[in-house]
N, C-alpha and C positions, 0 to 999 in steps of 0.2 A: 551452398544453396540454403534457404530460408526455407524452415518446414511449419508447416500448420497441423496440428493435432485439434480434431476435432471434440469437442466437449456434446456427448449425447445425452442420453438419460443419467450417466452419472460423471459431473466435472471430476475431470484425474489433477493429481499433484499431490503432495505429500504434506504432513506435519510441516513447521518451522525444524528445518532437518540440521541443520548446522551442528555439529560434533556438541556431543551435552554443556560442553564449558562456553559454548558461544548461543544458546538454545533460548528463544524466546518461545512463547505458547501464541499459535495461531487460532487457540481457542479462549483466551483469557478474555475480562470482559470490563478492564478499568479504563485509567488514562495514560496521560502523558506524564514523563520525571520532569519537574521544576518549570510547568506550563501553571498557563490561568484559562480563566473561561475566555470562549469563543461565540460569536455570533455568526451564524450560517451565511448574512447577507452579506459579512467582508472574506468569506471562502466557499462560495453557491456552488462551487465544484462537487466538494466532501458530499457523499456518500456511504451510507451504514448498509454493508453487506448482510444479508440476516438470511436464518436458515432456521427453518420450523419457526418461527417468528420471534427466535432470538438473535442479539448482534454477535456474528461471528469475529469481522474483520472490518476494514476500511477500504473504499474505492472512491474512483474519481468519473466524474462525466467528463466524456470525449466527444460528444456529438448528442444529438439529439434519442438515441435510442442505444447508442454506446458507452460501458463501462469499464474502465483499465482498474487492475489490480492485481494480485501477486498468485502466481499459479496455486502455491502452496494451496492457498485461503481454499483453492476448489477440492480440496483432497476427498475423496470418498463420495459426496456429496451428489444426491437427490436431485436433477434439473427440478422437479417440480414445484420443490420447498425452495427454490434458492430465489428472493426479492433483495430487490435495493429499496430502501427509505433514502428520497430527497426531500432539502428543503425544511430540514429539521436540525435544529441545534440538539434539542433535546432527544438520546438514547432511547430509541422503539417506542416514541413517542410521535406524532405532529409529522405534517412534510405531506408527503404522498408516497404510496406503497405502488412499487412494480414487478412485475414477474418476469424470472427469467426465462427467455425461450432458445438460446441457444448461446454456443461459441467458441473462443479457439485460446487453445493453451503453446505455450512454444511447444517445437518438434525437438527442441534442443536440451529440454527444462532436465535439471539432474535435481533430485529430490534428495542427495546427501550432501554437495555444495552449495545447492540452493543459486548454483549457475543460470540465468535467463531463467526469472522468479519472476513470469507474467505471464496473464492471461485478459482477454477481454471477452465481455458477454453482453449480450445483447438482451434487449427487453421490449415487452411487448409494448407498444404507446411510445409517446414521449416523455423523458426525462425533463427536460424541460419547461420552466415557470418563474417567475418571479425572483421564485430565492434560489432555482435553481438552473445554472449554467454551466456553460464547458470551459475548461481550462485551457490555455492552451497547452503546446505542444512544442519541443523544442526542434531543430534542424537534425539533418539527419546528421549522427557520429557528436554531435553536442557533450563536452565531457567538462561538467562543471569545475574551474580553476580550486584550490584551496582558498580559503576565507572569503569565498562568496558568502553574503546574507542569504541564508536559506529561513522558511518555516514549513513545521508540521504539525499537522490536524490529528486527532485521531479520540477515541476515546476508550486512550490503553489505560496501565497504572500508574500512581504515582509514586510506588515503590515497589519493590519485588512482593507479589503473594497480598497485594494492600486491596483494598474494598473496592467495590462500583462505584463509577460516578457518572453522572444521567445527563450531563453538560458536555458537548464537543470544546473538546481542551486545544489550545497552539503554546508554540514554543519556538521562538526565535532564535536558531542557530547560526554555524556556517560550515563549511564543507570543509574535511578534512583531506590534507593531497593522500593521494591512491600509497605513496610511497610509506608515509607516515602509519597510516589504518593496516598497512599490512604488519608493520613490526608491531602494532597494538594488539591485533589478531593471528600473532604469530604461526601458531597452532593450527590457522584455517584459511582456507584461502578466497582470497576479493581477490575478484578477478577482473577483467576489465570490463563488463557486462553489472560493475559493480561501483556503487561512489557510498562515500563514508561523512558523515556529518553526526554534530553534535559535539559533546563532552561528557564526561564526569557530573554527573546532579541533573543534565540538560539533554534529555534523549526521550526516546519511544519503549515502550515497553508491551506487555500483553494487551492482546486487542487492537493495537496500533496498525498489527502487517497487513498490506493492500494499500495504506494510505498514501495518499499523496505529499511529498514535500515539493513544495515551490519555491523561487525565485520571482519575488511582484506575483504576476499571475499565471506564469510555466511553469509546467509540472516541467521536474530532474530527476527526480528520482519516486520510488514506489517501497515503503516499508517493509525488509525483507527477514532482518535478522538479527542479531546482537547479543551480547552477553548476559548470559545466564540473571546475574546480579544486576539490572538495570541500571542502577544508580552509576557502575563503573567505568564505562565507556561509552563512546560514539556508539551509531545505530550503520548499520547495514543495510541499503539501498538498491533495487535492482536501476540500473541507469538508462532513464527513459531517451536520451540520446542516439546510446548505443542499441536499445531495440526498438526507436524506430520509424526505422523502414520496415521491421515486420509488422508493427502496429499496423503500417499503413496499407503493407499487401493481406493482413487479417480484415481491415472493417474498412477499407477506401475513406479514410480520413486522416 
């Protein structure tokens, strides 16, 4: 059975928890490895989660007052201080600022494997404008084949520990099969709640977790996890397929 954990005054979930050697920072504050600059109007989904009025993490609009992104990004964290900026290319810049007022984490979420790494939150007003719309959504159990075209937004680093930068980054990958990504991450385990994309030079890094990776304009996956070294592997994904039907018994959408 599908469980809802409700996010009150302080959203739960943990650090990017994955064992140290697969360890991204869900507080880092750069971009993407081996992306270019992005325009908000060709990804009006993308979302800059921010907390005390800095960018923590990456989410996605799912409806007009609904936010999907990765449980971790809510660890400890303040309902009061927690806004999305839409509708901005530019890093806590431009867009429109919202407040969050509530929402729901999985009942499942494990903050050491980073197992069912999602959460959605709701805001006061609408999300919704011009530059900024919902993504869609894929079928329930949806589990992206290997070498599907995937991209991802975000604005992680461009190399392990490397500097800010104020531009929403993308990066054109494809999905890596489940089978493959496990002997890559030997050590750790993807699980089926899990899809793997990217390569070597071509991935997400700090600041990235919460984002969206799409196919066209479906969201598949949600920025979870990865190796320590950015630059060396594929990126780890919570698999928006596989949760959801919880999605949809959290926010009826």
């Amino acid at each position: 059975m599908q469980r809802l954990a409700l996010l009150l005054v302080v959203l739960l979930g943990s650090a990017l928890a994955a064992p140290p050697s697969t360890r991204l920072s869900s507080r880092g504050r750069n971009r993407i490895i081996g992306g270019s600059d992005a325009d908000i109007a060709d990804y009006p989904w993308q979302l800059s989660f921010e907390y005390s009025g800095s960018h923590i993490c990456g989410a996605s609009i799912i409806s007009f007052s609904w936010a999907l992104t990765a449980a971790h990004c809510a660890d400890g964290l303040r309902l009061p201080l927690v806004y999305f900026r839409a509708g901005s290319s530019i890093r806590e810049s431009g867009g429109a600022v919202h407040k969050a007022s509530s929402g729901y984490m999985h009942g499942s979420y494990d903050s050491d494997t980073l197992d069912y790494d999602v959460a959605v939150i709701m805001v006061i007003g609408s999300l919704l404008d011009s530059n900024a719309q919902a993504v869609s959504l894929p079928s329930d159990g949806y589990d992206p084949p290997g070498g599907l075209a995937v991209t991802v937004t975000g604005w992680g680093t461009t190399y392990t520990d490397g500097p800010a930068a104020s531009t929403l980054q993308k990066v054109d990958i494809s999905i890596v099969d489940r089978s493959t990504c496990r002997s890559i991450f030997a050590n750790n385990t993807v699980t089926d709640r899990m899809v793997c994309a990217g390569e070597a030079g071509r991935s997400v890094c700090n600041g990235d977790s919460g984002g969206p990776l799409v196919s066209g304009s479906t969201q598949v996956g949600i920025v979870s996890w990865g190796n320590a070294e950015c630059e060396a592997a594929p990126g780890v994904y919570a698999s928006v397929g596989s949760l959801r039907s919880w999605i949809r018994t959290a926010t009826a959408v």
